[in-house]
N, CA, C and O atoms as CSV, one atom per row, in Angstrom:
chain,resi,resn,atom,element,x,y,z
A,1,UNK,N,N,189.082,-107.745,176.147
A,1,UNK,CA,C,189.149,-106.438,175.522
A,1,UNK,C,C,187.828,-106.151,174.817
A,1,UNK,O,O,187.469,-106.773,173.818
A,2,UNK,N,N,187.093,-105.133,175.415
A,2,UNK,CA,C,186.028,-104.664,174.342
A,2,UNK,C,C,186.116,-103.723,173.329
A,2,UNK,O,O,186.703,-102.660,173.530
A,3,UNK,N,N,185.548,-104.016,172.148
A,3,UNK,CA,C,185.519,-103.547,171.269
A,3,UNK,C,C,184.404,-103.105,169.954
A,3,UNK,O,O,183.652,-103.984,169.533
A,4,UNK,N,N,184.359,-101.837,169.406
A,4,UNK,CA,C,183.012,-102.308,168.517
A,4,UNK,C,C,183.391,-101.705,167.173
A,4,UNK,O,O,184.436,-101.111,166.908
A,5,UNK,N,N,182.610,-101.898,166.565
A,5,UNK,CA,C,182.596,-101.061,165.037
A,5,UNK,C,C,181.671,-100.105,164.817
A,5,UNK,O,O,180.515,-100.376,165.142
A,6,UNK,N,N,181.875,-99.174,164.399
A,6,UNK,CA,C,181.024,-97.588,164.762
A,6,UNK,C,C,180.896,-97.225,162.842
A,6,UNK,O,O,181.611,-97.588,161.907
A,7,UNK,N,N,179.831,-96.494,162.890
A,7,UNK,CA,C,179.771,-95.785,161.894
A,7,UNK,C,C,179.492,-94.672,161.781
A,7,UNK,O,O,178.361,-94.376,162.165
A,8,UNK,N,N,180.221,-93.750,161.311
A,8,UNK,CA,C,180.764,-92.153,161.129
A,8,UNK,C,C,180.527,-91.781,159.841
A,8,UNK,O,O,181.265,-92.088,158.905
A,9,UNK,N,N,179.378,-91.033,159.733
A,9,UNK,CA,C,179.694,-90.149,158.279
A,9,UNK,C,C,179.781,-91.107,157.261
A,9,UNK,O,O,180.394,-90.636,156.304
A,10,UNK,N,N,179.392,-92.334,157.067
A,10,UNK,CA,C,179.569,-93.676,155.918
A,10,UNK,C,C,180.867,-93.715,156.080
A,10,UNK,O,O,181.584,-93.105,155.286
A,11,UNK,N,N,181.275,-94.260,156.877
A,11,UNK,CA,C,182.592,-94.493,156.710
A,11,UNK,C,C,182.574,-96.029,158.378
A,11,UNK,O,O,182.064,-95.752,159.463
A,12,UNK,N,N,183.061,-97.074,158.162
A,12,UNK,CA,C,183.217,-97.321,159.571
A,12,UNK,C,C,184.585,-97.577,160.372
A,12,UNK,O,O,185.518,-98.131,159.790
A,13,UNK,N,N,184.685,-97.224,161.536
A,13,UNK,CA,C,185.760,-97.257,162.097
A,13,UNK,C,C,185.696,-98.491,163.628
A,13,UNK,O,O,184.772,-98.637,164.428
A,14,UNK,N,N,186.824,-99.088,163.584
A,14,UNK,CA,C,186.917,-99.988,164.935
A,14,UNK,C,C,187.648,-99.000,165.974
A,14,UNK,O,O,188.603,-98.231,165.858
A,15,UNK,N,N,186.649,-99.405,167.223
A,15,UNK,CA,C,187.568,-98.342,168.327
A,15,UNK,C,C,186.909,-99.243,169.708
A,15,UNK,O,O,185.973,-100.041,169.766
A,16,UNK,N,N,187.708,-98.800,170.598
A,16,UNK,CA,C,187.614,-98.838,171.443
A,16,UNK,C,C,187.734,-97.800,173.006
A,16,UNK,O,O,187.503,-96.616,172.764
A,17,UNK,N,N,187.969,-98.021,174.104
A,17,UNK,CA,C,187.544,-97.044,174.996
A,17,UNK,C,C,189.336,-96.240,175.027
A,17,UNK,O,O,190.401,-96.832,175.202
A,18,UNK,N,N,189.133,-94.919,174.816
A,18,UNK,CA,C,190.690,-94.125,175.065
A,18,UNK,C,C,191.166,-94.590,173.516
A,18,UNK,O,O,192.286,-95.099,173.524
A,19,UNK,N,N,190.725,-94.538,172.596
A,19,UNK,CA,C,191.221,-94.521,171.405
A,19,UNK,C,C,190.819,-92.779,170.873
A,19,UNK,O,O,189.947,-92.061,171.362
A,20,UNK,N,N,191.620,-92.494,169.918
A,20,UNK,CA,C,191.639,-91.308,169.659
A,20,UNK,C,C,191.473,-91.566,167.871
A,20,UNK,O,O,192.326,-92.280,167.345
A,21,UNK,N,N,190.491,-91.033,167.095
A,21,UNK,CA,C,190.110,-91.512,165.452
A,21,UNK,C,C,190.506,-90.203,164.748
A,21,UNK,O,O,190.413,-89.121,165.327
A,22,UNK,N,N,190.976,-90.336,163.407
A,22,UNK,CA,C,190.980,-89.363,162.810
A,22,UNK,C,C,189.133,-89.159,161.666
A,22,UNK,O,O,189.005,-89.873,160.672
A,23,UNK,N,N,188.416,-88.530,161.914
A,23,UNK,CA,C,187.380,-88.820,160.957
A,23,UNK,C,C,186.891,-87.357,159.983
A,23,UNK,O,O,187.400,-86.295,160.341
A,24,UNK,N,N,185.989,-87.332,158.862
A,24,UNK,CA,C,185.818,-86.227,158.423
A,24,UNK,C,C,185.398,-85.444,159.044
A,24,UNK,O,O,184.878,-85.757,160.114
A,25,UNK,N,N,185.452,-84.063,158.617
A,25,UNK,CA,C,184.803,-82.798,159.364
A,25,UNK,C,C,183.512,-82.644,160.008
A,25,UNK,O,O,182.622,-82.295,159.233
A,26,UNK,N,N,183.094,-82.847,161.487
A,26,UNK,CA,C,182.128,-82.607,161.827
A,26,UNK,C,C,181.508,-81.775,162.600
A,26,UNK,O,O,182.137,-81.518,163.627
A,27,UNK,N,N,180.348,-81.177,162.471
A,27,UNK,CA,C,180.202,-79.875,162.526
A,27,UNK,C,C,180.191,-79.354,164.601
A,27,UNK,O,O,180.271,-78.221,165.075
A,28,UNK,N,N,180.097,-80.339,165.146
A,28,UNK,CA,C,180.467,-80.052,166.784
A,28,UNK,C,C,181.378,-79.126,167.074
A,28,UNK,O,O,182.077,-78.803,166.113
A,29,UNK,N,N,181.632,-78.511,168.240
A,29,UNK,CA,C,182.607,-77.725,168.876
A,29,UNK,C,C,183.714,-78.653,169.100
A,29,UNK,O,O,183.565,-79.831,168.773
A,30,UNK,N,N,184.986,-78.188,169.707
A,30,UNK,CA,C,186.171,-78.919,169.949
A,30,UNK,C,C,185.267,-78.725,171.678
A,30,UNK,O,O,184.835,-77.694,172.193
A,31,UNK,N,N,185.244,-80.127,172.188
A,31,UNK,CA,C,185.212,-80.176,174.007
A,31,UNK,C,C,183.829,-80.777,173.908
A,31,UNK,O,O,183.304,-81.261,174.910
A,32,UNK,N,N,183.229,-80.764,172.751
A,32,UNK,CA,C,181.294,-81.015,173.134
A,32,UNK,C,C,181.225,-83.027,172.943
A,32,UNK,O,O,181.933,-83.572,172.096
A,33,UNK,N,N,180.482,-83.672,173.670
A,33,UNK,CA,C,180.430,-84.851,173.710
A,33,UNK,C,C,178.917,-85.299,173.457
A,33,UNK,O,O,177.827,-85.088,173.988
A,34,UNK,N,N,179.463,-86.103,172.262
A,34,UNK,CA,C,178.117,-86.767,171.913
A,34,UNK,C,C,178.090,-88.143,171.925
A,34,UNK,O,O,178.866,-88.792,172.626
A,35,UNK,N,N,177.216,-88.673,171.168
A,35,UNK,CA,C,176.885,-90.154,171.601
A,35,UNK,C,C,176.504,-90.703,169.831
A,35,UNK,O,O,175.717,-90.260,168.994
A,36,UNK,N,N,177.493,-91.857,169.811
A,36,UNK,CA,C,177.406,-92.516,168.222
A,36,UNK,C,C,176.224,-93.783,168.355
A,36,UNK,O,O,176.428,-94.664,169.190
A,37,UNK,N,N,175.182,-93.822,167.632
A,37,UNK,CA,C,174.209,-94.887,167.765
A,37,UNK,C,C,174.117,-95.910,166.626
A,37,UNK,O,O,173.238,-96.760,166.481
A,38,UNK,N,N,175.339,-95.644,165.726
A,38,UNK,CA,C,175.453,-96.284,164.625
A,38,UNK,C,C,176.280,-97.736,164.909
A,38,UNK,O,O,177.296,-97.749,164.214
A,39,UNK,N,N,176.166,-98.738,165.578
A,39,UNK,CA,C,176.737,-99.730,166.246
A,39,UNK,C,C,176.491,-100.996,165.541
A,39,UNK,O,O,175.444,-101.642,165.589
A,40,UNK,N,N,177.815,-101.363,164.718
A,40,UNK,CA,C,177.721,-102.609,163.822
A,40,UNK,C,C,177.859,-103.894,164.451
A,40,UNK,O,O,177.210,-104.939,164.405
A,41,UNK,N,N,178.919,-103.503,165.066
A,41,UNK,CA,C,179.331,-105.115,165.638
A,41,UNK,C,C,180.029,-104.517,167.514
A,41,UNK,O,O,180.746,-103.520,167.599
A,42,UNK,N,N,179.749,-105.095,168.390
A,42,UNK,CA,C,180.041,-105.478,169.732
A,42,UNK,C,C,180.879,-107.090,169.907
A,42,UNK,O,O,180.450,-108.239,169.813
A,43,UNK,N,N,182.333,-106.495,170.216
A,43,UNK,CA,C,182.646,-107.693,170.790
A,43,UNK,C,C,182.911,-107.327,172.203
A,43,UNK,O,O,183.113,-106.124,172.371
A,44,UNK,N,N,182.970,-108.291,173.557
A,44,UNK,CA,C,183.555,-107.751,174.801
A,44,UNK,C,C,184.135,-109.486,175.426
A,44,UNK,O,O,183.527,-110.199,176.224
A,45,UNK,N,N,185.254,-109.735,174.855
A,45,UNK,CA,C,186.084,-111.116,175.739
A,45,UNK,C,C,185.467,-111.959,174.464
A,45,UNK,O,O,185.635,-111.874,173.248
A,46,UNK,N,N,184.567,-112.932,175.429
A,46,UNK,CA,C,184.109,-114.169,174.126
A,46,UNK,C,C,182.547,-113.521,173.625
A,46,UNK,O,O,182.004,-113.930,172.599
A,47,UNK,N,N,182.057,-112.678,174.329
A,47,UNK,CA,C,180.346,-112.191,173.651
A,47,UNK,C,C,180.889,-111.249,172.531
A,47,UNK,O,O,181.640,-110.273,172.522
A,48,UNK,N,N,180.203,-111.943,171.606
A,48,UNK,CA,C,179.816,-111.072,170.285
A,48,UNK,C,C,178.409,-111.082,169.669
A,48,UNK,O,O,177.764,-112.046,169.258
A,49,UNK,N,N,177.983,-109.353,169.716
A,49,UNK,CA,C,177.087,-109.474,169.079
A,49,UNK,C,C,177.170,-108.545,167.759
A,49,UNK,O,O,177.752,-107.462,167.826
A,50,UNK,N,N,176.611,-108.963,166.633
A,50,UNK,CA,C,176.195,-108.549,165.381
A,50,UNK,C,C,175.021,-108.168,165.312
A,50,UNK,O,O,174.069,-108.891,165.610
A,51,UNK,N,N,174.881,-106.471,164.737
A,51,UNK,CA,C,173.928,-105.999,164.465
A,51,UNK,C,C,172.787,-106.053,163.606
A,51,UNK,O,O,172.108,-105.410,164.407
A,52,UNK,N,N,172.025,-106.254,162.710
A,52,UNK,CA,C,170.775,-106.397,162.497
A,52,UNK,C,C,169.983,-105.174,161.822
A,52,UNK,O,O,168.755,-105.080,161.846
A,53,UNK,N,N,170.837,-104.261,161.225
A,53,UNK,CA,C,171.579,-103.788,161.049
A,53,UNK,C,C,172.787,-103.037,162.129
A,53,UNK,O,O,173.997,-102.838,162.023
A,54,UNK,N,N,171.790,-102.758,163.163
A,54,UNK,CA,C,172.581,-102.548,164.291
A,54,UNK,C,C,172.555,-102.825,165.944
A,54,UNK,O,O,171.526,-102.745,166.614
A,55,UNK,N,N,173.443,-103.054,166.302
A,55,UNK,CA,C,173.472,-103.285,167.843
A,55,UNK,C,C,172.728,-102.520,168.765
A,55,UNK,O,O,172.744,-101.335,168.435
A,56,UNK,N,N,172.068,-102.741,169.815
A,56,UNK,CA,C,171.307,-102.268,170.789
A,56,UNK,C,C,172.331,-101.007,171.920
A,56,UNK,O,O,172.073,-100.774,173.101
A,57,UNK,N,N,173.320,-100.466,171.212
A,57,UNK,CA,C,174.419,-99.823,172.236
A,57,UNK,C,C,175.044,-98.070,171.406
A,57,UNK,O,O,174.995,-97.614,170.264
A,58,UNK,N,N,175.403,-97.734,172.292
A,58,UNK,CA,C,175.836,-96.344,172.108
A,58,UNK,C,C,177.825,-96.212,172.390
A,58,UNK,O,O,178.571,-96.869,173.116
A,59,UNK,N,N,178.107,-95.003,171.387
A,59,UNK,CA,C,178.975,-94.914,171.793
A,59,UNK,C,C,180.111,-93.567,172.181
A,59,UNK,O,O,180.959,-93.137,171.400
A,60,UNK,N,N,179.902,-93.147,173.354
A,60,UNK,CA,C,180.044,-92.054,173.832
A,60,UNK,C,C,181.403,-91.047,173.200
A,60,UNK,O,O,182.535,-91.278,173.625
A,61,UNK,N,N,181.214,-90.143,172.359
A,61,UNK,CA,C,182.775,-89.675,172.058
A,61,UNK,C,C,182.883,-87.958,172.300
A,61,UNK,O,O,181.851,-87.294,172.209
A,62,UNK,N,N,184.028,-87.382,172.571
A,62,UNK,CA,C,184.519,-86.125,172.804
A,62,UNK,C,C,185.195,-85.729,171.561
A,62,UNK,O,O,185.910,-86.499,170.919
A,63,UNK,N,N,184.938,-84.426,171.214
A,63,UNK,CA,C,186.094,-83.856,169.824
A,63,UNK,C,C,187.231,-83.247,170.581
A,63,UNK,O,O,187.123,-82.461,171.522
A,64,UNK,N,N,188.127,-83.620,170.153
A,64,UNK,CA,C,189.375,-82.868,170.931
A,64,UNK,C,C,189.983,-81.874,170.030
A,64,UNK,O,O,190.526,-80.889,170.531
A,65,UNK,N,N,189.939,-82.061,168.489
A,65,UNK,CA,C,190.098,-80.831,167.828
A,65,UNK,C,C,189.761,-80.599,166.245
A,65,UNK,O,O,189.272,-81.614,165.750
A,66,UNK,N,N,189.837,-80.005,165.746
A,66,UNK,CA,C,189.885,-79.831,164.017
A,66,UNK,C,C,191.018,-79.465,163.745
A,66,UNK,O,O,191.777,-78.819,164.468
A,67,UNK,N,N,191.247,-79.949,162.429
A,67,UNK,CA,C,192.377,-79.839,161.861
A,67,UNK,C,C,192.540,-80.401,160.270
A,67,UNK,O,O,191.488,-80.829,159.796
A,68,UNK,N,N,193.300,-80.434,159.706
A,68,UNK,CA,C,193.374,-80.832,158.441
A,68,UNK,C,C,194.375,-82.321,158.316
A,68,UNK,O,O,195.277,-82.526,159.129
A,69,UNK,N,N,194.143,-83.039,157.479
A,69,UNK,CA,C,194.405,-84.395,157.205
A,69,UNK,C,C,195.913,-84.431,156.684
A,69,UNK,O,O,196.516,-83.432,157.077
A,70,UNK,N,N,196.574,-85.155,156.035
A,70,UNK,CA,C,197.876,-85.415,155.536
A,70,UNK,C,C,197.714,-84.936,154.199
A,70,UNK,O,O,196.626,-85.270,153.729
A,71,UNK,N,N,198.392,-84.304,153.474
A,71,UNK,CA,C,197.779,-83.829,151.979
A,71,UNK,C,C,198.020,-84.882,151.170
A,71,UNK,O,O,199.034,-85.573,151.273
A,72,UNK,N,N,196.880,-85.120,150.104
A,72,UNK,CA,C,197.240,-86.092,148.931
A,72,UNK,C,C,197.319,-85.207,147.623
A,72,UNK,O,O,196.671,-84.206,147.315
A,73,UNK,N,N,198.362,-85.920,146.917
A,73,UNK,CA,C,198.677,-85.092,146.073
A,73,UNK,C,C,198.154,-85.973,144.688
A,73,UNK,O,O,198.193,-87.203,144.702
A,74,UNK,N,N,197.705,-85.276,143.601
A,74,UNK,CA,C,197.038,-86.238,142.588
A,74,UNK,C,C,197.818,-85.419,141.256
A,74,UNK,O,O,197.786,-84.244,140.890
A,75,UNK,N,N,198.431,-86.478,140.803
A,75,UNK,CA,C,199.539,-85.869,139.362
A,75,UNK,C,C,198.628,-86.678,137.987
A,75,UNK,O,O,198.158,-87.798,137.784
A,76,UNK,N,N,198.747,-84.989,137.023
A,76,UNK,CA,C,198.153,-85.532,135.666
A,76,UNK,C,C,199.170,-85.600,135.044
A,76,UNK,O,O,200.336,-85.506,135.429
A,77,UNK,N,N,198.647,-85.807,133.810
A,77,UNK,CA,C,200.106,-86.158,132.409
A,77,UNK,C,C,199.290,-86.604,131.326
A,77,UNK,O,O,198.364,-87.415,131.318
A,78,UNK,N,N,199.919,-85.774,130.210
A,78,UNK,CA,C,199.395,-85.915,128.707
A,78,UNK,C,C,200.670,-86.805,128.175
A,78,UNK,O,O,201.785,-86.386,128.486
A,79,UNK,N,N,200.594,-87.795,127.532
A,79,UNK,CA,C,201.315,-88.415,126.951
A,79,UNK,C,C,201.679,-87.868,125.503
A,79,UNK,O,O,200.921,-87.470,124.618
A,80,UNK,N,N,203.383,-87.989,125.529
A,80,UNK,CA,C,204.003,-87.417,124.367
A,80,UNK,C,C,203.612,-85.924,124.071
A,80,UNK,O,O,203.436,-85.677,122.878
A,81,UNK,N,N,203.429,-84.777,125.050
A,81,UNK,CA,C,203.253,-83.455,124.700
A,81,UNK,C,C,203.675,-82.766,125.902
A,81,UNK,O,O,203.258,-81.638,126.164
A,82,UNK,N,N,204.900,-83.718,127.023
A,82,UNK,CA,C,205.437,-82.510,127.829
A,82,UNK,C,C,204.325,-81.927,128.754
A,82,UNK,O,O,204.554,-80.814,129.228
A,83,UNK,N,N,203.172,-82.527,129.063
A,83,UNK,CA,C,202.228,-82.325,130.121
A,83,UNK,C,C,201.727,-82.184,131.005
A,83,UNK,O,O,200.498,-82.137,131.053
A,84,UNK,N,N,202.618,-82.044,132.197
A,84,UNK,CA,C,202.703,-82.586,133.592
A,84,UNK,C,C,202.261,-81.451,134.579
A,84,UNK,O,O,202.706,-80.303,134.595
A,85,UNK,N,N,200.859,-82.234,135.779
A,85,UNK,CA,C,200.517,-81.369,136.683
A,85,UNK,C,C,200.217,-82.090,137.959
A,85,UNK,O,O,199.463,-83.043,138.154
A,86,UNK,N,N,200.906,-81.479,138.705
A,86,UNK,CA,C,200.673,-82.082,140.403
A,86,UNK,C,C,200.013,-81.479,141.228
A,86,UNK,O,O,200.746,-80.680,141.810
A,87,UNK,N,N,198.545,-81.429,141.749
A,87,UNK,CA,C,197.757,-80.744,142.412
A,87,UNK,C,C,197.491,-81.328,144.014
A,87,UNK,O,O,197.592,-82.544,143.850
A,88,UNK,N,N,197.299,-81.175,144.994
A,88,UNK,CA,C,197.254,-81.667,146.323
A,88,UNK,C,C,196.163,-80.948,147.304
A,88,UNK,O,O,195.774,-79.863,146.874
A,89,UNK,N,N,195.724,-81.278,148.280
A,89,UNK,CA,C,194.856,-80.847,148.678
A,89,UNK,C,C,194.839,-81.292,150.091
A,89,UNK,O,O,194.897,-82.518,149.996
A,90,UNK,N,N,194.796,-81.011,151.247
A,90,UNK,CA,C,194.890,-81.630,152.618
A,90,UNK,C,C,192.952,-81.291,152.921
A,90,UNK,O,O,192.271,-80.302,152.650
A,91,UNK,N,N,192.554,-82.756,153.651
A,91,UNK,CA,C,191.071,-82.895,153.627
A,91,UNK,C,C,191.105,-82.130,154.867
A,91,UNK,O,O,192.139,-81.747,155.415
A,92,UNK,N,N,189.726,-81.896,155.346
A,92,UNK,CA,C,188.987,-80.904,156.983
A,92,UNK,C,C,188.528,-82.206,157.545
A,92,UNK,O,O,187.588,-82.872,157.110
A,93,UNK,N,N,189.560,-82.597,158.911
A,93,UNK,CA,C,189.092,-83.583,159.904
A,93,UNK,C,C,188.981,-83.240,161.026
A,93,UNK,O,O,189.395,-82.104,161.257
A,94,UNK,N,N,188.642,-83.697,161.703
A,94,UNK,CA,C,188.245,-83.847,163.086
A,94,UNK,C,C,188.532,-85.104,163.844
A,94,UNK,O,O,188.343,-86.266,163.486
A,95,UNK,N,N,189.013,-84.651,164.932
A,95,UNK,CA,C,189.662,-86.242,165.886
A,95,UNK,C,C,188.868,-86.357,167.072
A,95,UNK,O,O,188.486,-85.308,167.592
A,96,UNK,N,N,188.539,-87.511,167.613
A,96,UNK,CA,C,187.470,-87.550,168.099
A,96,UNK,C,C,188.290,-88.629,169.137
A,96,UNK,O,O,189.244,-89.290,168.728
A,97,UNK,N,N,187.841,-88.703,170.373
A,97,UNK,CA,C,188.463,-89.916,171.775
A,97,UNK,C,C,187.364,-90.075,172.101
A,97,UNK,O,O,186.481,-89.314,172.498
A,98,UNK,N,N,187.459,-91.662,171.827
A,98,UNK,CA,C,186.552,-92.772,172.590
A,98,UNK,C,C,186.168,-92.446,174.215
A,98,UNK,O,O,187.250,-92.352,174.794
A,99,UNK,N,N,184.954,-92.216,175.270
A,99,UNK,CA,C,184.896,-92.272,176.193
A,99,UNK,C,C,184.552,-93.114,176.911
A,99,UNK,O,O,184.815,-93.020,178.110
A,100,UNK,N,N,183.924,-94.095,176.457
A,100,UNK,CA,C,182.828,-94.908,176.736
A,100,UNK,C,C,181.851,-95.330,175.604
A,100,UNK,O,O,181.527,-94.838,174.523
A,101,UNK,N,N,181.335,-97.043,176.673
A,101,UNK,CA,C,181.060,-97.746,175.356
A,101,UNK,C,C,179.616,-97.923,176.426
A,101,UNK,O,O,179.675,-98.033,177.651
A,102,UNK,N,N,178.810,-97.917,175.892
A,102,UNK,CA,C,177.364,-97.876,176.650
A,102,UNK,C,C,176.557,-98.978,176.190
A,102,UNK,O,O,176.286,-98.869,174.994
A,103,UNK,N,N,175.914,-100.371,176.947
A,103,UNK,CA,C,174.747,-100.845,176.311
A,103,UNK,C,C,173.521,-100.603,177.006
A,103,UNK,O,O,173.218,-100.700,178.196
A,104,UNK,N,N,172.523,-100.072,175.392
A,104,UNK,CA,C,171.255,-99.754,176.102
A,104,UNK,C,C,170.786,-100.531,176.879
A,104,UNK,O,O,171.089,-101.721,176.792
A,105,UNK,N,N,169.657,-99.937,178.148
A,105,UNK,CA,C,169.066,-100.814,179.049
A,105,UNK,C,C,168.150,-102.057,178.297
A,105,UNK,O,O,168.189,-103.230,178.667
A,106,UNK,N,N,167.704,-101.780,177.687
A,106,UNK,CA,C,166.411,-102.704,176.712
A,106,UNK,C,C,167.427,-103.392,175.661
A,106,UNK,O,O,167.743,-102.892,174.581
A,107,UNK,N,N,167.976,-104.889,176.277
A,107,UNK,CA,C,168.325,-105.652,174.867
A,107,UNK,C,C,167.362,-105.678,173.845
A,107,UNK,O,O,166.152,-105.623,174.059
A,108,UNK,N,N,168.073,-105.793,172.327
A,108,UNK,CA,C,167.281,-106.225,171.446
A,108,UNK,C,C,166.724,-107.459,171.145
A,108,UNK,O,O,167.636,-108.285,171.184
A,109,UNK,N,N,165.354,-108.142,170.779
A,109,UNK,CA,C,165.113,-109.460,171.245
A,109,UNK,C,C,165.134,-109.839,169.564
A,109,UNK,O,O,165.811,-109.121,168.828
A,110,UNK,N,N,164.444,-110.878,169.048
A,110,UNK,CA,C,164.931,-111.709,167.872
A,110,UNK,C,C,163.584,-111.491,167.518
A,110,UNK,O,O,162.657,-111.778,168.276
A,111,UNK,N,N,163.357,-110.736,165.807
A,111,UNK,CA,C,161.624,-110.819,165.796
A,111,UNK,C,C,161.591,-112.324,165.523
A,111,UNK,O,O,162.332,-113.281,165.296
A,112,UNK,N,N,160.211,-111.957,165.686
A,112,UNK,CA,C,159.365,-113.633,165.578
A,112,UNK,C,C,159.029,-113.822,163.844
A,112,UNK,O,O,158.538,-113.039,163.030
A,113,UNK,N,N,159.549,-115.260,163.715
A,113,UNK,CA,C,159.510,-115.670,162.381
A,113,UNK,C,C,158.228,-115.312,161.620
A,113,UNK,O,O,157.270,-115.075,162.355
A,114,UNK,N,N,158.031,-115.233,160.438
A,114,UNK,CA,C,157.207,-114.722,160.082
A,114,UNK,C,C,156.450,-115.866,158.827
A,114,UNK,O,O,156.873,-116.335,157.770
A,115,UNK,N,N,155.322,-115.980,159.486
A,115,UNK,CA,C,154.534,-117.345,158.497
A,115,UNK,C,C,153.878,-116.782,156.736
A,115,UNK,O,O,153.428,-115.671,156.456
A,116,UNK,N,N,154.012,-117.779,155.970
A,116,UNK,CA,C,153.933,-117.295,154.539
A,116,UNK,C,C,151.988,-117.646,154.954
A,116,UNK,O,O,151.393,-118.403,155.720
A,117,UNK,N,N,151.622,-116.678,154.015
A,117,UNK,CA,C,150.177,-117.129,153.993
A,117,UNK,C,C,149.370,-118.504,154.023
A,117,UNK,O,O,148.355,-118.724,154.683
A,118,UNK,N,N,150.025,-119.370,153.181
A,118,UNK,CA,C,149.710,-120.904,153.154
A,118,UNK,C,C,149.782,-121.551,154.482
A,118,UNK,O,O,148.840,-122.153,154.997
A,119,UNK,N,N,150.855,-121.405,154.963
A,119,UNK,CA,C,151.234,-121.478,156.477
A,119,UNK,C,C,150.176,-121.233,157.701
A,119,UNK,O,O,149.825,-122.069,158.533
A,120,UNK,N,N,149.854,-120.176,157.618
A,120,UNK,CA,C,148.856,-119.478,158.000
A,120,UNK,C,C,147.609,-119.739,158.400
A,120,UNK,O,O,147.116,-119.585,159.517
A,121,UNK,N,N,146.937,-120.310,157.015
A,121,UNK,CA,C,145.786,-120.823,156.834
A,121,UNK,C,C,145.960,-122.490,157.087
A,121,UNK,O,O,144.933,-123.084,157.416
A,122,UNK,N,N,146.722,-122.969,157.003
A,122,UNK,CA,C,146.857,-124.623,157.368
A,122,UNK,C,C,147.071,-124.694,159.175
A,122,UNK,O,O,146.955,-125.757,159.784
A,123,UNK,N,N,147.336,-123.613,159.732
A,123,UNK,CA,C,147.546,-123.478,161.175
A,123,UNK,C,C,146.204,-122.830,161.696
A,123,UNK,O,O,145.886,-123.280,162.797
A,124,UNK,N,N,145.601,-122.173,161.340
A,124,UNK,CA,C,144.509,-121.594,161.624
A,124,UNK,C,C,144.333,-120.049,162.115
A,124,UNK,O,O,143.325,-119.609,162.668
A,125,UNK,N,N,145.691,-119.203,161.757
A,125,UNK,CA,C,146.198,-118.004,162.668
A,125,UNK,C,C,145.179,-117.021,161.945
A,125,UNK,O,O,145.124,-115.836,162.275
């Protein structure tokens, strides 16, 4: 099963291919398909790779619609004066289906260690 960790808007989400996300409001059309480059972690069977901050891969998604979230409701209260207020608010989301999971052509390679000055000069670089 492949799988990765994506990042949306600071927020990250695990998905995979034909998954459908609830995420905040983003400003795309409903039908337009873009491509997420924010790629934390890649697993696919036993390969896992960890990003660096991030993985060398893309991840293809469609908006299927906007809509508003589940409402949360947030209650105040003054103690001992009969105080009570319940206010709620449903957030602006957008749901988004996984299409595809893409790795770029050009793996990422490992930079080369990096010598302290002392180092340096005792090697002759």
């Amino acid at each position: 099963m492949k799988y990765v960790v994506v990042t949306i808007a600071g927020k990250q989400y695990l998905v995979s291919i034909g998954d459908e996300l609830m995420v905040d409001r983003l400003k795309e059309e409903v039908g337009a398909t873009f491509s997420l480059k924010r790629v934390l972690l890649s697993v696919d069977g036993e390969k896992r790779m960890i990003g660096t901050p991030t993985v060398n891969q893309a991840v293809t998604v469609t908006v299927v619609e906007h809509g508003s979230g589940e409402k949360i409701r947030i209650a105040t209260y003054k103690a001992k004066s009969r105080y009570r207020r319940v206010k709620g608010q449903r957030p602006a989301m957008t749901k988004l289906k996984v299409v595809a999971i893409k790795t770029a052509a050009k793996e990422a390679t490992a930079p080369k260690p990096r010598l302290s000055r002392k180092a340096s000069k005792t090697i002759g670089i």
